[in-house]
Every structure is written in C-alpha cells, then in structure tokens.
DSSP file (Angstrom, degrees, kcal/mol; ACC not computed):
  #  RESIDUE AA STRUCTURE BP1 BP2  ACC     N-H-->O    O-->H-N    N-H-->O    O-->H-N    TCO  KAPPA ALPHA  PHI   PSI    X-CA   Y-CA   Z-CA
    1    1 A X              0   0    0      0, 0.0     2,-0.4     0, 0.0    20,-0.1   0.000 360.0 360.0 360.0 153.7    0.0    0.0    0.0
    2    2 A X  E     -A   20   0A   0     18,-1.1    18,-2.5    20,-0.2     2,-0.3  -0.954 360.0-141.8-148.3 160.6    1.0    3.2   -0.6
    3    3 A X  E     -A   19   0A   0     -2,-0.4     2,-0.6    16,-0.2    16,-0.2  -0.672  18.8-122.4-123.1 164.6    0.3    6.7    0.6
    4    4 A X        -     0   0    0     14,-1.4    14,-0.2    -2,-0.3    -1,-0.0  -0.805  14.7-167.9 -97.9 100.5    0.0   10.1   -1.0
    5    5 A X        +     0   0    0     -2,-0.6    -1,-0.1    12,-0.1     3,-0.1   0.635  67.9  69.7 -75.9  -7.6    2.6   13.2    0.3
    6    6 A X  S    S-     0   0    0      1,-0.2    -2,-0.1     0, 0.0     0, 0.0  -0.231  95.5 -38.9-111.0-155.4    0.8   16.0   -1.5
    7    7 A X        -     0   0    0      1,-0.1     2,-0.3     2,-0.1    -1,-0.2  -0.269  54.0-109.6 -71.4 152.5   -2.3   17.6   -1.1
    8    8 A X        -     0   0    0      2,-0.2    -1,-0.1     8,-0.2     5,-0.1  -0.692   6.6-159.4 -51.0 117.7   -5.7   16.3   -0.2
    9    9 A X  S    S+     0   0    0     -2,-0.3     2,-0.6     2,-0.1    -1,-0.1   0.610  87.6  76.2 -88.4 -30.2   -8.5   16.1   -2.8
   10   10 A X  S    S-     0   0    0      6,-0.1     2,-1.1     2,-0.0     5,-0.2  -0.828  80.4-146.1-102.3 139.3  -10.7   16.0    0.6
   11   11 A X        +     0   0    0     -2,-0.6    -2,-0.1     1,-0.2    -1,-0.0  -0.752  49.6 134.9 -81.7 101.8  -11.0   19.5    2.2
   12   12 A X        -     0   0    0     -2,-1.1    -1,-0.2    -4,-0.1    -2,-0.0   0.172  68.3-124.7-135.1  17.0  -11.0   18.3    6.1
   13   13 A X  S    S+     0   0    0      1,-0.1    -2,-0.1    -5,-0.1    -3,-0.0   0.318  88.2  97.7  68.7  -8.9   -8.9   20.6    7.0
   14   14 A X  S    S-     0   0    0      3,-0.0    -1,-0.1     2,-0.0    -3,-0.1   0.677  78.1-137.7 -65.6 -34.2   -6.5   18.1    8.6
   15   15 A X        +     0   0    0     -5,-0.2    -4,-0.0     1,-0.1    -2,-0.0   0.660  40.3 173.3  73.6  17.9   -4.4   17.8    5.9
   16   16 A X        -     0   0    0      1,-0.1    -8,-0.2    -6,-0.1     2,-0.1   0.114  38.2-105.9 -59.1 154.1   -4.5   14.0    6.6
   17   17 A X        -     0   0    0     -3,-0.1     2,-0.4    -9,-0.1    -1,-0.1  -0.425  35.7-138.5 -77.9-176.0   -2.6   11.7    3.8
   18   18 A X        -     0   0    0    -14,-0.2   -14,-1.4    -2,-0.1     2,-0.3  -0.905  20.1-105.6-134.4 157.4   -5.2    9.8    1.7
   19   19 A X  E     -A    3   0A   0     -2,-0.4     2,-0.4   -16,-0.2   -16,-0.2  -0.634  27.6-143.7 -61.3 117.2   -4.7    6.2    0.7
   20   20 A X  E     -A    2   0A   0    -18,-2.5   -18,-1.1    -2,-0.3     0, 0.0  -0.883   6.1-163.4-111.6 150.2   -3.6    5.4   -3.1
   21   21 A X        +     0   0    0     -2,-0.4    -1,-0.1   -20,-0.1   -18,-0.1   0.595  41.5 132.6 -89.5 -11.7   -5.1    2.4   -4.5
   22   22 A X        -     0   0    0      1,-0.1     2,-0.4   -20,-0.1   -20,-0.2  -0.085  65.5-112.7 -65.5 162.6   -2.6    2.0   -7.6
   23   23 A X        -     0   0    0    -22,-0.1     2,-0.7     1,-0.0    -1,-0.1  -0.818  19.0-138.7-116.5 112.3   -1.1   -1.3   -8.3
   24   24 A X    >   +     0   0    0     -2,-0.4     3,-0.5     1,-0.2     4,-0.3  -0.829  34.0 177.5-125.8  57.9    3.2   -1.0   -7.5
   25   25 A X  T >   +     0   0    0     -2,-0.7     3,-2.4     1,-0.2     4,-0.4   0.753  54.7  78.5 -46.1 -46.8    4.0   -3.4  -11.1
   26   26 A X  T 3> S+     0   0    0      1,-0.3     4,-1.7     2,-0.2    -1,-0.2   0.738  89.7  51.3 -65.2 -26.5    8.0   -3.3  -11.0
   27   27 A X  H X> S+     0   0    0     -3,-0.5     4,-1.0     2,-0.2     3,-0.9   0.980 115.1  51.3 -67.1 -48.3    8.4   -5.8   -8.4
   28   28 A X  H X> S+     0   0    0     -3,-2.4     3,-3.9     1,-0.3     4,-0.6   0.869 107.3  47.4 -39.0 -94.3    5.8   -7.8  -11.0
   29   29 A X  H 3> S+     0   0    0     -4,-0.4     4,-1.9     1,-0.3    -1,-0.3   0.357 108.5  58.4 -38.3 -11.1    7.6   -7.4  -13.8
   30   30 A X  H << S+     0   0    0     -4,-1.7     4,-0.5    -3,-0.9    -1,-0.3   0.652 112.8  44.8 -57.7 -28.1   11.1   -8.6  -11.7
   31   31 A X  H << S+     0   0    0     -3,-3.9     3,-0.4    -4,-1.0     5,-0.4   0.950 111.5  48.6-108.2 -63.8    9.4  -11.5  -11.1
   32   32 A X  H >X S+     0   0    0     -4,-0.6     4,-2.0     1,-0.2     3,-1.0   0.863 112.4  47.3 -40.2 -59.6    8.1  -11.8  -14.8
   33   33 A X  T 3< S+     0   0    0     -4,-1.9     4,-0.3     1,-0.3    -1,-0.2   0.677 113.6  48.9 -79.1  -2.1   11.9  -11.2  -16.6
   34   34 A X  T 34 S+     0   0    0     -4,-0.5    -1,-0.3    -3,-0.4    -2,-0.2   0.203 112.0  47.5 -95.8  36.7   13.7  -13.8  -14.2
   35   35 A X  T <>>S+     0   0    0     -3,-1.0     4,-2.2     3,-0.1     5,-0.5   0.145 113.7  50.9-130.2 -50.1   10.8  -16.5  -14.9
   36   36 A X  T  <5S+     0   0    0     -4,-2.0     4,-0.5    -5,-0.4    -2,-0.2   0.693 116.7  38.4 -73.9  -6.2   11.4  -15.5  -18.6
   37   37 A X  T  45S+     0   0    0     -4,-0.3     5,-0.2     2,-0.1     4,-0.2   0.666 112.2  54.8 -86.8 -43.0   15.2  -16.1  -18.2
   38   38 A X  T >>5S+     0   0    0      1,-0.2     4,-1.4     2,-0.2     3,-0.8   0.921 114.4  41.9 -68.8 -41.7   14.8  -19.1  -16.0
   39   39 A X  H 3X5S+     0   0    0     -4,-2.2     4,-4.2     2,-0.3     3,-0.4   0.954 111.4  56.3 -87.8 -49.2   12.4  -20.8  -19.0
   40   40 A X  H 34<S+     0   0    0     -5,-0.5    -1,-0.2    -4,-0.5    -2,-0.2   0.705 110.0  40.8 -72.6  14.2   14.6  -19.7  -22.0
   41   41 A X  H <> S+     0   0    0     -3,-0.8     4,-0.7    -4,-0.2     3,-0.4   0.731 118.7  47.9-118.9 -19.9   18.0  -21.4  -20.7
   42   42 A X  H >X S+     0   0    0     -4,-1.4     4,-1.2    -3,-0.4     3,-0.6   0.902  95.2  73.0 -93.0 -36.8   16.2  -24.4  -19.6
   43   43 A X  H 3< S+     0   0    0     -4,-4.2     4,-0.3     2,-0.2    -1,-0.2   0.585  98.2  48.7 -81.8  27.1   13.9  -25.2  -22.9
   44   44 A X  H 3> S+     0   0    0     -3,-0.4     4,-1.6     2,-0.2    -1,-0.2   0.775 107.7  54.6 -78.7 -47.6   16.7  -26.4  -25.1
   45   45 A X  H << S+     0   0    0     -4,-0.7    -2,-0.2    -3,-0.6    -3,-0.1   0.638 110.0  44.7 -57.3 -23.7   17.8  -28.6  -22.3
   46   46 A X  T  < S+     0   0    0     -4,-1.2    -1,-0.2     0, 0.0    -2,-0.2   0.819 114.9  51.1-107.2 -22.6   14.0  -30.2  -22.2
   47   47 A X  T  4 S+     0   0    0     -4,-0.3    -2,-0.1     2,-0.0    -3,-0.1   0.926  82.4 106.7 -53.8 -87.2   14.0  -30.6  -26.5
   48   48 A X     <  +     0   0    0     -4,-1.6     2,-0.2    -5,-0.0     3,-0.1   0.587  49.4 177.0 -13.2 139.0   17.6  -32.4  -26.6
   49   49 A X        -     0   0    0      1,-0.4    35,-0.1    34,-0.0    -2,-0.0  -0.297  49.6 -31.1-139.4-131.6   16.5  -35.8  -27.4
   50   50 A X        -     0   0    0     -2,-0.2     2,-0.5    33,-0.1    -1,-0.4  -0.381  68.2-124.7 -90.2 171.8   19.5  -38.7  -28.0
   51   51 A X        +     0   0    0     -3,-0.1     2,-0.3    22,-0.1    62,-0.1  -0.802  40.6 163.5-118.4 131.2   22.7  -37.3  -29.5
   52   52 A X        -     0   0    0     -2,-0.5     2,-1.5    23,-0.1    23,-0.1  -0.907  48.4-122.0-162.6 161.2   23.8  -38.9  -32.8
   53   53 A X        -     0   0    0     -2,-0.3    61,-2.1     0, 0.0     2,-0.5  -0.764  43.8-146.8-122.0  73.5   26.2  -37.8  -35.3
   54   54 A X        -     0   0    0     -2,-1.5    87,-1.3    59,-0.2    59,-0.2  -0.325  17.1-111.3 -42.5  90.6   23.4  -38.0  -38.4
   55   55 A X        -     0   0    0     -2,-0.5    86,-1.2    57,-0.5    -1,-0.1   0.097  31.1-109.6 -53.0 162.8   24.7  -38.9  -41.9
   56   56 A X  E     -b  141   0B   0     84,-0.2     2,-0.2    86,-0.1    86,-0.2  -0.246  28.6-168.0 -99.0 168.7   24.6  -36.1  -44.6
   57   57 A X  E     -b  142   0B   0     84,-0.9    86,-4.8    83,-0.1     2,-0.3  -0.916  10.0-161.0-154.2 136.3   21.7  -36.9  -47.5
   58   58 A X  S    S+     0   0    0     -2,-0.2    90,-0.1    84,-0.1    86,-0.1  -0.895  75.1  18.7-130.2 159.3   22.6  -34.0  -50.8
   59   59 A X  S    S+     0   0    0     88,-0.5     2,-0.4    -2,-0.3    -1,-0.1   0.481  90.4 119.2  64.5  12.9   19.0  -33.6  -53.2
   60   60 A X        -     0   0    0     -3,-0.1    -1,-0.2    88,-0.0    -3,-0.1  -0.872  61.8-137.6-119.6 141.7   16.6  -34.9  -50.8
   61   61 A X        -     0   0    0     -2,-0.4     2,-0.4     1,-0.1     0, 0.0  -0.080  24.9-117.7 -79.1 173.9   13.6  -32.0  -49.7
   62   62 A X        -     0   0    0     77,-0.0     2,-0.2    80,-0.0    -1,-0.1  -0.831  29.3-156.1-108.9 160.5   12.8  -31.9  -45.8
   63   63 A X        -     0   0    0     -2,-0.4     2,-0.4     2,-0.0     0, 0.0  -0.869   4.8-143.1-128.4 157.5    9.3  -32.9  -45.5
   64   64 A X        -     0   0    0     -2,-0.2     2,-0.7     2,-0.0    -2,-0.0  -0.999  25.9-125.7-120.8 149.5    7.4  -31.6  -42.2
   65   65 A X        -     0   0    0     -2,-0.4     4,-0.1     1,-0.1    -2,-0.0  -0.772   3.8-139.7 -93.8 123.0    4.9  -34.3  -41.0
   66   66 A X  S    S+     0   0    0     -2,-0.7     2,-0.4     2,-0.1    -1,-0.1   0.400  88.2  30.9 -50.2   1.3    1.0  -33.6  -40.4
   67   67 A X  S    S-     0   0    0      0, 0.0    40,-0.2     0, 0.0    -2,-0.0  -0.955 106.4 -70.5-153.0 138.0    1.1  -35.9  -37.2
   68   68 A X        -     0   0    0     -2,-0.4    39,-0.2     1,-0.1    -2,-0.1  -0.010  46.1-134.5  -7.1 104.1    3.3  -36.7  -34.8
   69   69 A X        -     0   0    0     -4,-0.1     2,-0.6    37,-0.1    39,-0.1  -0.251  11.5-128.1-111.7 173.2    6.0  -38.8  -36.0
   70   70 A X  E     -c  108   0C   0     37,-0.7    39,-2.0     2,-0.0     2,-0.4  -0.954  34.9-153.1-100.3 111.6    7.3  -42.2  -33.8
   71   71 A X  E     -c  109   0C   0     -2,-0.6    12,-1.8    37,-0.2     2,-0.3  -0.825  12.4-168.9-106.8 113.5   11.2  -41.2  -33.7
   72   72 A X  E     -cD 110  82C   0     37,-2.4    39,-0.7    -2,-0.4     2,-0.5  -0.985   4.8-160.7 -99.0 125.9   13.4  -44.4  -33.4
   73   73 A X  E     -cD 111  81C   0      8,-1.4     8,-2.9    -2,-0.3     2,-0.3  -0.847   7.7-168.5-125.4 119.7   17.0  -43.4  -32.7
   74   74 A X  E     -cD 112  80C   0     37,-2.8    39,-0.7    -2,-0.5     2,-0.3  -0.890  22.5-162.3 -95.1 138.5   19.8  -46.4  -33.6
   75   75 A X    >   -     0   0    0      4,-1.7     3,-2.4    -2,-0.3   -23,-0.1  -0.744  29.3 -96.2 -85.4 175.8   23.2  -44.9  -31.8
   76   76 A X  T 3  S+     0   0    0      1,-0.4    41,-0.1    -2,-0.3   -24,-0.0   0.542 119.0  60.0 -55.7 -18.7   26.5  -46.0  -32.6
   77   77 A X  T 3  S-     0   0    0      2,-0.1    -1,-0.4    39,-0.1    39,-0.0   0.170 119.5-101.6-109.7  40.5   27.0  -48.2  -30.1
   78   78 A X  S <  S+     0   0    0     -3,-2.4     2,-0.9     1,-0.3    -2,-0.1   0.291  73.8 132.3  92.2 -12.9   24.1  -50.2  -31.2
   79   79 A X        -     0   0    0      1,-0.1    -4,-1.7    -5,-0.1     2,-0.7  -0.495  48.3-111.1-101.9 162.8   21.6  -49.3  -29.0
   80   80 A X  E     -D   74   0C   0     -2,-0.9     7,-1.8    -6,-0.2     2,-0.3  -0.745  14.6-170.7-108.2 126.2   17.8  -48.2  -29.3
   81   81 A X  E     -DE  73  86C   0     -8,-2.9    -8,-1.4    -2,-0.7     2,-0.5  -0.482   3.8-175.6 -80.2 106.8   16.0  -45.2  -28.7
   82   82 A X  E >  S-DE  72  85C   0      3,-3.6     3,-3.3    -2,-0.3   -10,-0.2  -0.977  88.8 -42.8 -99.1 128.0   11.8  -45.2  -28.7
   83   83 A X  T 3  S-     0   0    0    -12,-1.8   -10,-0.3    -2,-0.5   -33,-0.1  -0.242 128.7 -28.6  37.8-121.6   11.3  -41.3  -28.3
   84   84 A X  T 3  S+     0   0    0     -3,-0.1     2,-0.5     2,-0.1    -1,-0.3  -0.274 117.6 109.4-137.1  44.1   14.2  -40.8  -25.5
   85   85 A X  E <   -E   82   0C   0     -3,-3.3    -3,-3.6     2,-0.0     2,-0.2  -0.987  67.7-130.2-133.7 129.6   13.9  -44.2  -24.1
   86   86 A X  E     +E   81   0C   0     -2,-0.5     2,-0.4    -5,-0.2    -5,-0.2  -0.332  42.8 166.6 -49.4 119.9   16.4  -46.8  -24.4
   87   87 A X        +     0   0    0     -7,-1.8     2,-0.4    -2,-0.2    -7,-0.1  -0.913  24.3 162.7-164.2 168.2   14.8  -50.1  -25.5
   88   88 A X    >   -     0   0    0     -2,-0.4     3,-0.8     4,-0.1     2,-0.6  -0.985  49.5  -7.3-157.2 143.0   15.0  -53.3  -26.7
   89   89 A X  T 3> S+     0   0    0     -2,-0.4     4,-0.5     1,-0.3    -2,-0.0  -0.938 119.7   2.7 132.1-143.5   12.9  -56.5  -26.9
   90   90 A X  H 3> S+     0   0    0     -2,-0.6     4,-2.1     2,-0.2    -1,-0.3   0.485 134.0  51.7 -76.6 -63.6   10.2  -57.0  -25.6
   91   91 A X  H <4 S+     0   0    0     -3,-0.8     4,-0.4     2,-0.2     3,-0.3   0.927 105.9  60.1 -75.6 -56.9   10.0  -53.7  -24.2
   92   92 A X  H >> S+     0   0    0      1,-0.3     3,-4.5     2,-0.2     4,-0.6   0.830 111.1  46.4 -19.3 -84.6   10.8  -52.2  -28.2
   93   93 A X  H 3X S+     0   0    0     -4,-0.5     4,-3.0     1,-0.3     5,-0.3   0.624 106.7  52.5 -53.4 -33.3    7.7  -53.9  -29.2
   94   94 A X  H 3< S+     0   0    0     -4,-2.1    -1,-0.3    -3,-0.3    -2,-0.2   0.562 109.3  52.8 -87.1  11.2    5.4  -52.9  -26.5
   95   95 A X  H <> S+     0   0    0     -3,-4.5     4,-1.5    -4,-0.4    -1,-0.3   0.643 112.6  41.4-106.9 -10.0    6.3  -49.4  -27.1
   96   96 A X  H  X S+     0   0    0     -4,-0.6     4,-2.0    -5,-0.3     5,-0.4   0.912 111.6  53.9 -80.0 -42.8    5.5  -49.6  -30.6
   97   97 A X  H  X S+     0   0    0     -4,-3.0     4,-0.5     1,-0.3    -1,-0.2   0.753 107.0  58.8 -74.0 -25.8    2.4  -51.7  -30.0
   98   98 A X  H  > S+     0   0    0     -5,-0.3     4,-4.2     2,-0.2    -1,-0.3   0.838 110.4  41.6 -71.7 -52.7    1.5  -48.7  -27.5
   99   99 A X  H  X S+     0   0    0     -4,-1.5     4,-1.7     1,-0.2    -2,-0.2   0.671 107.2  52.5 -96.2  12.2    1.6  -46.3  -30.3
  100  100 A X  H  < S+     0   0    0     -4,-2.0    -1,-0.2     2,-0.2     4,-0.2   0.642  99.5  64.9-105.1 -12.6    0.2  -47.8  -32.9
  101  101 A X  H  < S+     0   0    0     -4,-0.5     3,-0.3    -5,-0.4    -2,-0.2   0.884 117.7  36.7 -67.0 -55.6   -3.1  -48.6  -30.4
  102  102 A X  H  < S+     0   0    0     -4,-4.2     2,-0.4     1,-0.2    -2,-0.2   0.993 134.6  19.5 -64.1 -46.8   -3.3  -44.5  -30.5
  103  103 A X    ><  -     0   0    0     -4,-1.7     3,-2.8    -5,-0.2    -2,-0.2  -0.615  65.2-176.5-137.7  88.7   -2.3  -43.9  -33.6
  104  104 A X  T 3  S+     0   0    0     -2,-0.4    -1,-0.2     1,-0.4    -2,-0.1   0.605  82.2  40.8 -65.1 -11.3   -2.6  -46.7  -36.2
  105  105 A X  T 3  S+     0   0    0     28,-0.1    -1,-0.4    29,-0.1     2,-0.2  -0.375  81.0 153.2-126.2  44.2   -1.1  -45.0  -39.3
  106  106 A X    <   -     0   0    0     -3,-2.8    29,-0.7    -7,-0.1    28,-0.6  -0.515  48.3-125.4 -60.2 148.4    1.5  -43.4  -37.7
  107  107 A X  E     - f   0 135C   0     -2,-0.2   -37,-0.7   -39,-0.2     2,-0.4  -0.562  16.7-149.7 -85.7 141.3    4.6  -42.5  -39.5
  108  108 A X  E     -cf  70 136C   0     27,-1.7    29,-1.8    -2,-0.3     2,-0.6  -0.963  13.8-156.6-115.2 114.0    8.2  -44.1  -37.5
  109  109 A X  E     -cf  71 137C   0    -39,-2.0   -37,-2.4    -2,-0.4     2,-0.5  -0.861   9.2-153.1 -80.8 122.5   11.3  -41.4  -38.5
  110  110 A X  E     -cf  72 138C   0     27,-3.1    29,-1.1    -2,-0.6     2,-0.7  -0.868  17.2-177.2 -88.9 104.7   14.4  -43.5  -38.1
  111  111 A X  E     +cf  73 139C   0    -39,-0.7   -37,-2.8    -2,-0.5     2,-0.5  -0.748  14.5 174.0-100.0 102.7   17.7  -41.2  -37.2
  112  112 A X  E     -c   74   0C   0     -2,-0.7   -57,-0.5    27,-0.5   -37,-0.2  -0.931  32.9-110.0-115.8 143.6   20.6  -43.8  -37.0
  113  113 A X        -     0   0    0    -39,-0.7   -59,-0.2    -2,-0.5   -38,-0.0  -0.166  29.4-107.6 -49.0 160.4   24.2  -42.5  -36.5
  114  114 A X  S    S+     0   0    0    -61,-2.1   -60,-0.1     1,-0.2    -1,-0.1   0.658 111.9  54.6 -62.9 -28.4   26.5  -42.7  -39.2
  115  115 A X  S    S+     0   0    0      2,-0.1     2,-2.1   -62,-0.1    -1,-0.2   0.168  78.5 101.1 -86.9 -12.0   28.5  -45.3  -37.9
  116  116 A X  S    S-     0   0    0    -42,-0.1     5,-0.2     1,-0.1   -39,-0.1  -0.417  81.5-101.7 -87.4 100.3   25.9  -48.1  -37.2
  117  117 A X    >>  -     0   0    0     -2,-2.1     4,-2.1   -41,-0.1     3,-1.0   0.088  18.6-114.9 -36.3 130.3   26.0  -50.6  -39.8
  118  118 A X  H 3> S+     0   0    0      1,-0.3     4,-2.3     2,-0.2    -1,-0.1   0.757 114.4  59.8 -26.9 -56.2   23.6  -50.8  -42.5
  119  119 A X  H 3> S+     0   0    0      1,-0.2     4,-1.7     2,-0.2     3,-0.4   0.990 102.0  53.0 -54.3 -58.3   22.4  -54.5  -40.9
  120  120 A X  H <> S+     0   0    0     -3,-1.0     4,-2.7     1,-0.2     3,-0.5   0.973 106.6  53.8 -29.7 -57.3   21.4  -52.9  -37.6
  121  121 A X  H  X S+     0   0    0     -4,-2.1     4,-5.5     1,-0.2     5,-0.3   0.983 113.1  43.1 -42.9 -37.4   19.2  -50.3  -39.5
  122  122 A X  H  X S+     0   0    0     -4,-2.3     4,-0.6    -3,-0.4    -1,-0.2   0.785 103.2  58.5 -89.8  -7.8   17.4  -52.9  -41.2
  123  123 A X  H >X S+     0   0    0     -4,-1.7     3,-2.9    -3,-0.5     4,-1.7   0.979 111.1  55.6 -75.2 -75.1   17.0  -55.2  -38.2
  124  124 A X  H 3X S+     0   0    0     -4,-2.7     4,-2.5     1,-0.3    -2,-0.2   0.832 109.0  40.1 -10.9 -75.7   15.2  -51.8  -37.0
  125  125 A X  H 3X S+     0   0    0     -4,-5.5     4,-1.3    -5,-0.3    -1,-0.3   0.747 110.9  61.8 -75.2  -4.9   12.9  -51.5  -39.8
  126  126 A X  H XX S+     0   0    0     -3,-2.9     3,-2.3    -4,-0.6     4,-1.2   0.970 102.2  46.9 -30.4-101.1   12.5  -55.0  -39.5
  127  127 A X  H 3X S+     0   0    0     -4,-1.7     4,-2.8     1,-0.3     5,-0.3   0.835 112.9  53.1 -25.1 -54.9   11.1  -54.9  -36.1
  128  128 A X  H 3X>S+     0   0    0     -4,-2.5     5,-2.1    -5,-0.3     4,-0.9   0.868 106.6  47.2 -57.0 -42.5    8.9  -52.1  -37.1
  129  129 A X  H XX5S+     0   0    0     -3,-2.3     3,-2.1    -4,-1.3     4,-0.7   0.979 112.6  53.6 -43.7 -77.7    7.5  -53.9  -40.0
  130  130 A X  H 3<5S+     0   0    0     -4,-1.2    -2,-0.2     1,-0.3    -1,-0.2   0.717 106.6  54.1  -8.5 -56.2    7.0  -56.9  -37.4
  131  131 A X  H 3<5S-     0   0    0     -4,-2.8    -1,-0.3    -5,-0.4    -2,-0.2   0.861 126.6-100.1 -76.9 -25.3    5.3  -54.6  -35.2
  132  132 A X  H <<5 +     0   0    0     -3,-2.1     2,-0.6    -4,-0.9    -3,-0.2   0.612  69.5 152.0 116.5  38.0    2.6  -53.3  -37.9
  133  133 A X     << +     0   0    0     -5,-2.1    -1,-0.2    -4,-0.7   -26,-0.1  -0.748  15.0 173.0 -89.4 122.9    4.8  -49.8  -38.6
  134  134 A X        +     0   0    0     -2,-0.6     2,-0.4   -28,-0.6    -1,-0.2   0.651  63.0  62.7-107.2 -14.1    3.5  -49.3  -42.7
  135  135 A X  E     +f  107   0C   0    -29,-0.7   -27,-1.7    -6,-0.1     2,-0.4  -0.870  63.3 163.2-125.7 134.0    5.2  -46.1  -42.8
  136  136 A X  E     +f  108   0C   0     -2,-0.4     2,-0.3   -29,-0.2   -27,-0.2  -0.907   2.7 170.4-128.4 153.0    9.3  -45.4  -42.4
  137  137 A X  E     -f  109   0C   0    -29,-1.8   -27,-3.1    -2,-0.4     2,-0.3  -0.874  30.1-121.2-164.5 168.2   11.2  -42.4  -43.3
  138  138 A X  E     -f  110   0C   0     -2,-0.3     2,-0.5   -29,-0.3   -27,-0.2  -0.721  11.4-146.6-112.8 138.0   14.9  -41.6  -42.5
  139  139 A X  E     +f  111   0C   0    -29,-1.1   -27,-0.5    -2,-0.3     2,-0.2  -0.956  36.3 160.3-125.0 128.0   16.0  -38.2  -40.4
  140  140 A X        -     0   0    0     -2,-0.5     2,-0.4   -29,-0.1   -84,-0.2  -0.875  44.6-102.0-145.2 160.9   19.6  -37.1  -41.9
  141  141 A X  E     -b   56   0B   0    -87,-1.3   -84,-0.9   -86,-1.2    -2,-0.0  -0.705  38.2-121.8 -95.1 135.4   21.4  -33.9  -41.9
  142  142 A X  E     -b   57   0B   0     -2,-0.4     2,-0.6   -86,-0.2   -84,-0.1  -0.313  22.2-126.3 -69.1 135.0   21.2  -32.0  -45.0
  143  143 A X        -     0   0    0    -86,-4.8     3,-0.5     1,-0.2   -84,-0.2  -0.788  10.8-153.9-107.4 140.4   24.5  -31.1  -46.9
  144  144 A X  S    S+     0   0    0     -2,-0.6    -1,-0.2     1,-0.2    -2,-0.0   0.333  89.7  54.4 -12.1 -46.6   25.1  -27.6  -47.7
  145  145 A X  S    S+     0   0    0    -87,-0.0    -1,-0.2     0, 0.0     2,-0.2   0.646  90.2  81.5 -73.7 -21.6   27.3  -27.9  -50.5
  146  146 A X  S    S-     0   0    0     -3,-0.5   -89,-0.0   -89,-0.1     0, 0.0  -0.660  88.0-113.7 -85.7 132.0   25.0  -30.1  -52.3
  147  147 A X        -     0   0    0     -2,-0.2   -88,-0.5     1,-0.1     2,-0.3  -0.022  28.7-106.4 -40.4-175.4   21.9  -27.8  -54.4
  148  148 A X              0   0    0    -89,-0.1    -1,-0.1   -90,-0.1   -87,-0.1  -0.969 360.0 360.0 -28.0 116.4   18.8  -27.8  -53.7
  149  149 A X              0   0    0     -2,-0.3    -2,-0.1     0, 0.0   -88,-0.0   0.530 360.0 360.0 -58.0 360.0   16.1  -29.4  -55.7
C-alpha cells in the first residue's frame, strides 16, 4: 500500500494523507523477466533428445509431417531409442504396440548414426515392420554444399 505526500482532494482541513489504490507493477515485472530467463535457458535442455552424429543426404527436400512422428534413434553403439527411451525386446515392441493402439497410421522417422552398420538399420525396420509400422522415413542432416532441388 501506498500513501500520498501532496495535497488532499478531501478538504477536512487536517491535511491527513489519503490512501492510493494504484497497483506498485516493478516488483511484477522482476518477477516476470527472471521467470522468462529461467524458461529460456532451460527449454533447449528439455528438446535435446538422443545425441547422434546424423549422416549427410545431398538432393533430398525436408518434408514436415502432419502428425506426430514415432522417432526411433539407432546410436553407434548399437543401441535403441523409442522417443528418448532406451529399449530393446520386448519392451521395443510394447512401445511400438502402444503407439500404434493410438495412432494406427503413424509414420516411424528412423535417425541412426553414421557409424551403425547398414544391418542394424534394417534389423530396425524390420522390427517395425514386425510390429505393424507401414510407414518409415529416415532423419539425416542435409549437406550444404549439395543444391537444392
């Protein structure tokens, strides 16, 4: 609350201070730009999703997909990523089998490192197949040098 040092709009001869009602914002708007600092250094850290060293693709368009895609992520040392859980199995299957109960014509993006042999990949789309996945596409880094189409 806060009070008023100059004259009084009532004449009561007292000269009394009068109460101002206004609303004292800067503390708000401290509060507001460290809450806006605090969210923009931490939501990069909550995107990262598994780190892989993507192979380069030259002539091929990026496409953006109308639904959610199922991102399976091979790394280099052979293991596998369902969104940004490790799995394998059993476990693979019941996460696929999970998203294909929501969403049966889902798309699966597979993003394999560069270094994970060709057979791995395909064990991967394998599995997918296996699981009832009808739709694949491959997430690669685009190269720069290469035109566009």
């Amino acid at each position: 609350m806060s009070f008023s040092l100059g004259e009084s709009d009532a004449d009561d001869g007292l000269g009394a201070p009068r109460v101002v009602s206004d609303i004292n914002v800067t503390p708000f708007v401290d509060v507001m730009l460290v809450l806006l600092i605090v969210f923009m250094v931490t939501a990069p850290m909550l995107a990262a999703g598994v780190k892989v060293d993507l192979p380069k693709a030259s002539g091929a368009a990026a496409i953006s997909p109308a639904r959610e895609p199922l991102v399976v992520t091979v790394k280099a040392d052979g293991s596998v990523f369902v969104g940004a859980d490790a799995l394998g199995g059993a476990g693979f299957d019941a996460a696929i089998a999970a998203r294909l109960g929501a969403d049966p014509k889902v798309t699966a993006h597979i993003r394999a490192d560069a270094a994970v042999p060709y057979e791995k990949v395909l064990d991967v789309m394998a599995a997918l197949s296996r699981d009832g996945v009808s739709r694949l596409a491959f997430i690669g880094k685009a190269d720069r040098a290469a035109p566009s189409p």
